[in-house]
Structure formats: C-alpha cells, structure tokens
C-alpha positions in Angstrom: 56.3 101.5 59.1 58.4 102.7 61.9 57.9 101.2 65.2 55.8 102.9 68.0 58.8 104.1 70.2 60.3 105.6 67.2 57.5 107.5 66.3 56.7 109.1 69.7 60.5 109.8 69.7 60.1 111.4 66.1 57.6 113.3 68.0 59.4 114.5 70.8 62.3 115.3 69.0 59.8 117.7 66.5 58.5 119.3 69.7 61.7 120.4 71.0 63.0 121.7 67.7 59.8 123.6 67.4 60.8 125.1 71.0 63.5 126.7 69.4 61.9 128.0 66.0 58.7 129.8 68.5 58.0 132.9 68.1 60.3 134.7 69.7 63.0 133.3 67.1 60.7 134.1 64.1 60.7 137.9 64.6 63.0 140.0 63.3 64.1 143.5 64.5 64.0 144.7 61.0 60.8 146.8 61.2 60.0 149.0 64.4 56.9 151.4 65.8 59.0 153.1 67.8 61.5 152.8 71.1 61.0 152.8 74.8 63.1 152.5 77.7 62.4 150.9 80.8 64.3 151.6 83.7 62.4 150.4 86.8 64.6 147.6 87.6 67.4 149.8 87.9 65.5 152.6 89.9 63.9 149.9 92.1 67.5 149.6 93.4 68.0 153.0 93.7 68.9 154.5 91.1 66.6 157.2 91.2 67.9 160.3 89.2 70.7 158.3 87.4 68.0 155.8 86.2 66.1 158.9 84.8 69.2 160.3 83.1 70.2 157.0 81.3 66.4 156.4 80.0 66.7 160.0 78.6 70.0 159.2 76.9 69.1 155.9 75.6 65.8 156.6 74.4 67.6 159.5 71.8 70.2 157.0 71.3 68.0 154.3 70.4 65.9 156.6 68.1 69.3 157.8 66.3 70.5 154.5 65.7 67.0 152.7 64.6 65.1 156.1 63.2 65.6 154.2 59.7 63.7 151.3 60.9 60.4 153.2 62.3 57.7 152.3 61.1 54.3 153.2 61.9 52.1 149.8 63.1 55.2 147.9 63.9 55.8 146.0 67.1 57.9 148.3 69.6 61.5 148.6 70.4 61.7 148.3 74.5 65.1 148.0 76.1 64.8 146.8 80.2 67.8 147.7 81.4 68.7 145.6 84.3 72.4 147.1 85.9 73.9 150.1 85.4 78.1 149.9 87.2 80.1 153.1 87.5 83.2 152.1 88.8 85.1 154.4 91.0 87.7 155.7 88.6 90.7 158.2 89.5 92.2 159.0 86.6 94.7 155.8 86.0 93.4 152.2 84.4 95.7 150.6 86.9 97.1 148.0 84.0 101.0 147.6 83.5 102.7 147.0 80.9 102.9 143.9 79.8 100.0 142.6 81.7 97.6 140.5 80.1 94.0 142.7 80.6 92.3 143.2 84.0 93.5 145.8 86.0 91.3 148.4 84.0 88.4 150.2 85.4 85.1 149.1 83.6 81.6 150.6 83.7 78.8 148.2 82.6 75.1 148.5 80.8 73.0 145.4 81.4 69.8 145.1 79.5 67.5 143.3 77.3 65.9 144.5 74.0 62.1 143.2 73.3 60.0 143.7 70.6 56.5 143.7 72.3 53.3 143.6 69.6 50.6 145.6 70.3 48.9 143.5 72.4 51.7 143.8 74.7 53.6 140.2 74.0 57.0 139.8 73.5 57.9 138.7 70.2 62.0 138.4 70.3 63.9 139.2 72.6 67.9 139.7 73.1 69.9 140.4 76.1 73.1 142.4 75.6 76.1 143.6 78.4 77.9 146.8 76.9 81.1 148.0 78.7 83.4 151.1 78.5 86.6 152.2 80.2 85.2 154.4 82.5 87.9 157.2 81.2 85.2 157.5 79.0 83.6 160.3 80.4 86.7 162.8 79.9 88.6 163.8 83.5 87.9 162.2 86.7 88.4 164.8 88.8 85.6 167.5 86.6 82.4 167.0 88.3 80.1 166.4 85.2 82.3 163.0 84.2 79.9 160.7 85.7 76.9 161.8 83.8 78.5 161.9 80.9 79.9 158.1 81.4 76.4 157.5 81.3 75.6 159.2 78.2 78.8 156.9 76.7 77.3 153.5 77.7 73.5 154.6 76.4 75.1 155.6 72.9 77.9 152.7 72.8 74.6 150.1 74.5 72.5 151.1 71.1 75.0 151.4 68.6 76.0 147.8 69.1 72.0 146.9 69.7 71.9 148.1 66.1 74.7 145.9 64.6 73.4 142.9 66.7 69.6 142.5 66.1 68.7 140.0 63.7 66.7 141.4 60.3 65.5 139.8 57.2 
C-alpha cells in the first residue's frame, strides 16, 4: 500500500495531466458548422474600414479552404483576429546580399481560431501569426496595393489554419 504523501502526490500529479487532456485538447477541427470572423479587437483600435475588408476576405478564404469540412450541426469555425501590420513598404526589401534575414518589410496577421459549440463555449482553440513580404500586394506605388496585401494575409492566414488544425 503506498504511503499517504504518495498517494495525494499520485493525485496531484493525475490532476495536472488531466489539465492538459481538458476539453479544449479533446476537440478536433475535423468537422465544422460553418466559419466566422471576428474582427472587433482590431476595429476597437481603429481599424474601421480595413477591419471590414479583412473579415470579408477571410471569411471567403476560410470557407474555400474548410468548405470540405462543413458540416451541418458542427461546432463553428471563429477566427479573432487580434493585429493586423501593414508595413510602410516602397518598393525595395531593403536586405543585401549576403545578409543573414531582417532587413525585409513584413506585414503580419495575428489571430486565434476557436471552435465554439452551440452553446457558445470554446472547445479548442489555436492561435496562429501569418506573415508576408509586403511586396505581396503587386507595386507600391499603384494605389489598390494595400487592400490587396490584405487579401494576401486573409488567404495565406487560412491556408496554413488548414494545414495546422488538428483532425482525427
């Protein structure tokens, strides 16, 4: 029979594994109802008509990369996305050769994809930073490059949400 201060360290030891096994490491993103995007963190900051542009463009990006995994009944796909960066950008990355990185312009998606039941919990969750050269929206100097920068990070943000969600 094991002493008493090795059972109630047995004990504790069980109840902080079991912290890690809880539900939101149980779920998988295998199955969803659908896909929502919630920008209010980002428009609470000010991001106003950007804020609306990106939930448009991720929302059809998320729905292109999961449309395979809708199902109806399913807990729901919501992505929070917490920063959006546009770096100024004017036409050069700014690295030399030879350098080892930096010196490139970046933009940056910060976010965190939930699957929220019906009842409105949260299931599982996983954060997730994308970034992008910010050449990626074509020439610097043609006024629509910025919005479509945005476009780049919402499709490049839920492509890799699709390789890196968890599925049975």
């Amino acid at each position: 029979m094991p002493a008493p201060g090795l059972k109630a360290l047995s004990a504790l030891l069980a109840l902080g594994l079991g912290l890690f096994a809880g539900p939101a490491g149980a779920q998988d993103f295998g199955r969803i109802g659908g896909v929502s995007v919630d920008v209010r963190p980002l428009a609470a900051y000010g991001g106003g008509p950007q804020a609306e542009a990106l939930r448009a463009d991720l929302t059809a990006a998320l729905r292109q990369a999961f449309g395979d995994r809708i199902v109806r009944g399913a807990p729901t796909l919501v992505v929070r996305v917490s920063g959006l960066s546009l770096n100024p950008y004017a036409g050069a990355q700014g690295a030399s050769r030879g350098s080892f990185g930096g010196g490139g312009v970046t933009d940056y998606l910060d976010g965190e994809a939930l699957l929220v039941g019906r009842d409105g919990a949260v299931l599982a969750r996983h954060p997730q930073l994308s970034a992008l050269p910010a050449s990626s929206g074509g020439a610097w100097y043609d006024p629509a490059s910025e919005r479509r920068r945005v476009a780049a990070l919402a499709e490049h943000y839920a492509a890799w949400l699709r390789r890196q969600l968890p599925t049975q």
